[in-house]
Every structure is written in C-alpha cells, then in structure tokens.
C-alpha positions in Angstrom: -10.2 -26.9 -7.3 -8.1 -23.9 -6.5 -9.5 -20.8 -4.9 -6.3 -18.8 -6.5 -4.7 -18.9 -9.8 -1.4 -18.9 -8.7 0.6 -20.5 -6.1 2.0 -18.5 -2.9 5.2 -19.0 -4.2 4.6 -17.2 -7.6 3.2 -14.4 -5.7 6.0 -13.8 -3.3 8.7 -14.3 -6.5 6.8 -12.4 -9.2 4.4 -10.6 -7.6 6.0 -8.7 -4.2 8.8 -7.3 -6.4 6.8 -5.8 -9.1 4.4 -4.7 -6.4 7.7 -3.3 -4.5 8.8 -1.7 -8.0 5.6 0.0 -8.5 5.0 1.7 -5.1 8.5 3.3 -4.9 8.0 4.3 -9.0 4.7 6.2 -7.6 6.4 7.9 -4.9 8.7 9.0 -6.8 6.7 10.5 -9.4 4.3 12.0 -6.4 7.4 13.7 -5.1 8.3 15.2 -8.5 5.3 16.3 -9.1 4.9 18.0 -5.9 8.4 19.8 -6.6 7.3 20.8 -10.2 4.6 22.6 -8.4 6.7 24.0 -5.7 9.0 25.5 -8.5 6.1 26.7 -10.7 4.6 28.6 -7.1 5.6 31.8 -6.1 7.7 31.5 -2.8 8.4 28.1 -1.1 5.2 25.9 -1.3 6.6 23.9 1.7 7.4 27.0 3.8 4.0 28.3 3.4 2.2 25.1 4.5 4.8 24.4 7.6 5.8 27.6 9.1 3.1 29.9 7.9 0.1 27.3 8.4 -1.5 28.1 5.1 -4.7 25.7 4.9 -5.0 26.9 1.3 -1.3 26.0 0.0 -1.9 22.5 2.0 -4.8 22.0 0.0 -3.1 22.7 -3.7 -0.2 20.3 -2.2 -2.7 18.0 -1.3 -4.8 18.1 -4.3 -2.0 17.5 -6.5 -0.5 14.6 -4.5 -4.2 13.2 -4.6 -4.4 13.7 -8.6 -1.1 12.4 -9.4 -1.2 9.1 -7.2 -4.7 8.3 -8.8 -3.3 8.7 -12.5 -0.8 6.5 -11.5 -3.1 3.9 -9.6 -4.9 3.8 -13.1 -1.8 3.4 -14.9 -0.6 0.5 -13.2 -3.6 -1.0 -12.8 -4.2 -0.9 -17.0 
C-alpha cells in the first residue's frame, strides 16, 4: 500500500514544472494588476507609498495584490 498516488519521480517531471508555470503566471498577473491600478490612480501609486509614506495608498496596493493572488489561487486550484 502506497501512502501517495504518484511516484517522486512523477512529481518532480510533471508536477515541479506546472507548479513553476503557475507561480510565475500569478506574479505576473499580480504585477499587471497592480500597474492597471497605478495607471487608473491619480499621480504615481508607487511614489506615494515609497517616498511620501502614504499608509493609505499601501493599503489599496496591498488590497489589490491580496485580491488578485486569491482569484488566482482559486483558479488554479479549480
């Protein structure tokens, strides 16, 4: 009796790349998104949060970030 379904070797062939393909697919879409909302923003979203400390711009950003990574969590996961 096997305590896994598949062997190590199918997890480092087929799994570890789609894994690999699916985190860098996320980012990618988190960083979009983040730049749709800079360019939708008045003034220079990233500007505001580094150099002018604005807890409340960090917050959208972070929100955002947040919201985007879990639709795409539930998206890969379905």
């Amino acid at each position: 009796m096997t305590l896994f379904a598949y062997t190590l070797q199918q997890l480092i062939t087929e799994g570890l790349p789609a894994t690999v393909i699916f985190a860098v697919v996320g980012m990618v879409l988190a960083l979009v998104a983040y730049r749709l909302l800079d360019l939708i923003t008045p003034g220079c979203l990233s500007r505001e949060i580094f150099e002018n400390r604005n807890v409340a711009a960090a917050i959208l950003g972070g929100a955002l970030v947040l919201g985007i990574c879990i639709i795409i969590a539930a998206a890969v996961a379905g």
